[in-house]
C-alpha positions in Angstrom: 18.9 10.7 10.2 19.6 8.0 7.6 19.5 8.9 3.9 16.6 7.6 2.1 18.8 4.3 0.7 20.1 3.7 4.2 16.8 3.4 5.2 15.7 1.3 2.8 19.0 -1.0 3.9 18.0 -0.9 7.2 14.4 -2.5 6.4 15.1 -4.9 3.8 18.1 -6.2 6.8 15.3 -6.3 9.5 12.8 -8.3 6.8 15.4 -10.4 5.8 16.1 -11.4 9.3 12.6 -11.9 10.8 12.2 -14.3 7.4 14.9 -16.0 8.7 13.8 -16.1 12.3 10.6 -17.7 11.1 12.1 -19.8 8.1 12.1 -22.8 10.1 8.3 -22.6 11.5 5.7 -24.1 8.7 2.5 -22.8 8.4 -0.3 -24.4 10.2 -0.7 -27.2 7.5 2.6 -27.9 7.6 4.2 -26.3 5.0 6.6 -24.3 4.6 5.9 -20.4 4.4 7.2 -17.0 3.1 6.1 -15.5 6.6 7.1 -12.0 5.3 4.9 -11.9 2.0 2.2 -14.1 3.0 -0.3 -15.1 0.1 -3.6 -15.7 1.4 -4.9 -17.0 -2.2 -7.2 -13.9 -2.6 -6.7 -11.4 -5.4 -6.8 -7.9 -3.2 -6.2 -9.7 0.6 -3.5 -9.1 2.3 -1.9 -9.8 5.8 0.6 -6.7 6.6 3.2 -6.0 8.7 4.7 -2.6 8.6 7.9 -1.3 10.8 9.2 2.5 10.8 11.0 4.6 12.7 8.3 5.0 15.4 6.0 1.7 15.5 5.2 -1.2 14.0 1.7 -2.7 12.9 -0.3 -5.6 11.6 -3.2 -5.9 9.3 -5.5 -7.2 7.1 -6.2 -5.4 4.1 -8.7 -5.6 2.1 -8.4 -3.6 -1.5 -10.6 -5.0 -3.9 -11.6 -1.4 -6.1 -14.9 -2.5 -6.2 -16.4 -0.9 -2.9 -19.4 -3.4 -2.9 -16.8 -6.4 -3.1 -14.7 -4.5 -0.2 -18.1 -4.6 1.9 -19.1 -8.2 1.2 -15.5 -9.0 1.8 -15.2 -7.1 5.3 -18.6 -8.1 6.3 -17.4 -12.0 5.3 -14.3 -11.2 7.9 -17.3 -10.0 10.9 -18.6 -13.1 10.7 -15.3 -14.8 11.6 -14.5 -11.7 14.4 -14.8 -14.1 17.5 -13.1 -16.6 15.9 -10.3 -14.1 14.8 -9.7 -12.7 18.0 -9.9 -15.6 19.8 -7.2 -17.2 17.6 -5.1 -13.6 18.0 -6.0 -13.4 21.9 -6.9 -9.8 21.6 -8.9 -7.6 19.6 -8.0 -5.9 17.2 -9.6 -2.1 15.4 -11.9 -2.8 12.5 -11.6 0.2 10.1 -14.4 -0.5 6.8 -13.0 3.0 5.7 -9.4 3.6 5.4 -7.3 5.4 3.3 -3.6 4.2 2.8 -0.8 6.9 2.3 -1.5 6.5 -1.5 -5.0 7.8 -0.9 -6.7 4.8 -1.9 -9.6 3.0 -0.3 -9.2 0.2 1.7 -10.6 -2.0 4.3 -8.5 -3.1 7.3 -8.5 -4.9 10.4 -5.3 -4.8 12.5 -3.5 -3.4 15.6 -0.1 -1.3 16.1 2.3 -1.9 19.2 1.7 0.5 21.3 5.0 1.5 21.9 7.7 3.4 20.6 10.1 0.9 18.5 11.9 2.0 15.7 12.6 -0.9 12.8 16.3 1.7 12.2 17.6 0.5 15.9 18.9 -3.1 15.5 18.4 -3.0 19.6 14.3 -2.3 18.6 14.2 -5.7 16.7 14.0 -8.3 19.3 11.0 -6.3 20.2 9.2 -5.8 16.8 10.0 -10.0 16.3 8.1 -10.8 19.3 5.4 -8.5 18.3 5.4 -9.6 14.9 5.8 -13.3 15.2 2.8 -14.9 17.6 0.3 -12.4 15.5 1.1 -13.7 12.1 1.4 -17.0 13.1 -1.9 -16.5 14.9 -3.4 -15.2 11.6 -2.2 -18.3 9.5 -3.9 -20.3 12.1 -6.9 -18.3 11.6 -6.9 -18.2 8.2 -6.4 -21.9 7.8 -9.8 -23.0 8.7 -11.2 -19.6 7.2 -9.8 -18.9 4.2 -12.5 -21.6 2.8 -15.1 -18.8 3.7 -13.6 -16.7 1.1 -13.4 -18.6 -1.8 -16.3 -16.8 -3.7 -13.8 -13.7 -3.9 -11.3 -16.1 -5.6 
C-alpha cells in the first residue's frame, strides 16, 4: 500500500511520462499539444483520462451547472455520435446523468479498459499508454472538425 504522497508521485511520474511519449505528436492541425490537459476551447468541456490502482478510463465531460446548457450541450454531442465513434472505432457509454466522486452533475461520454491495470505498477504503463494514446488522439481528430459545432457554448 503506498502512502497517500507516494501515490500521488506515482501519478504525476506516469502523467509526466505519457506527456512525454506523446510530446512529439501534434494535434491534428498540426500543432503542437498538451495531450495530458487538453483544452477543447469550451468553458465546462473536458476530455479526461483517469488511471488508478484498478483501471483506467476516458471521457468527455460535460459540467456546465446549468442543467439545460448540459442537455443542449450533450444533445449537440448525439448529433455528432456516428461521427464520434467512427473516428474512435468503437462506441463508447453515453451517460446524460452522472455524478462524479464530488457529487456533482455531469454529463459524460467515455469508455474504461476493461481490464485490471493499475497506474502504481510501472510494468501496467505500457498498457494504460496504448489505451490512452490512439483514443485521445482519436478524440482530437474528432473534435477538430466538430468543435465548430460548439461554438454557441463559447
Amino acid at each position: 500500500m503506498y502512502s497517500k504522497e507516494e501515490a500521488k508521485k506515482l501519478k504525476d511520474r506516469f502523467w509526466t511520462n505519457f506527456g512525454r511519449f506523446l510530446s512529439l505528436v501534434p494535434n491534428e492541425d498540426g500543432l503542437k499539444i498538451n495531450w495530458v490537459n487538453y483544452k477543447t476551447g469550451i468553458k465546462h468541456l473536458y476530455f479526461r483520462m483517469e488511471a488508478d490502482g484498478k483501471t483506467a478510463i476516458i471521457y468527455i465531460e460535460i459540467s456546465h451547472p446549468d442543467q439545460g446548457i448540459r442537455e443542449l450541450m450533450f444533445t449537440q454531442f448525439q448529433e455528432y455520435k456516428k461521427i464520434l465513434h467512427a473516428e474512435l472505432e468503437e462506441e463508447w457509454v453515453w451517460s446524460e446523468n452522472h455524478n462524479d466522486e464530488y457529487g456533482k452533475n455531469t454529463a459524460r461520454i467515455g469508455i474504461e479498459l476493461n481490464k485490471k491495470v493499475s497506474v502504481f505498477k510501472e510494468e501496467d504503463w505500457p498498457t494504460l499508454i496504448g489505451y490512452f494514446k490512439p483514443r485521445i488522439i482519436a478524440l482530437d481528430r474528432f473534435w477538430s472538425n466538430a468543435k465548430y459545432g460548439f461554438e454557441l457554448f463559447k
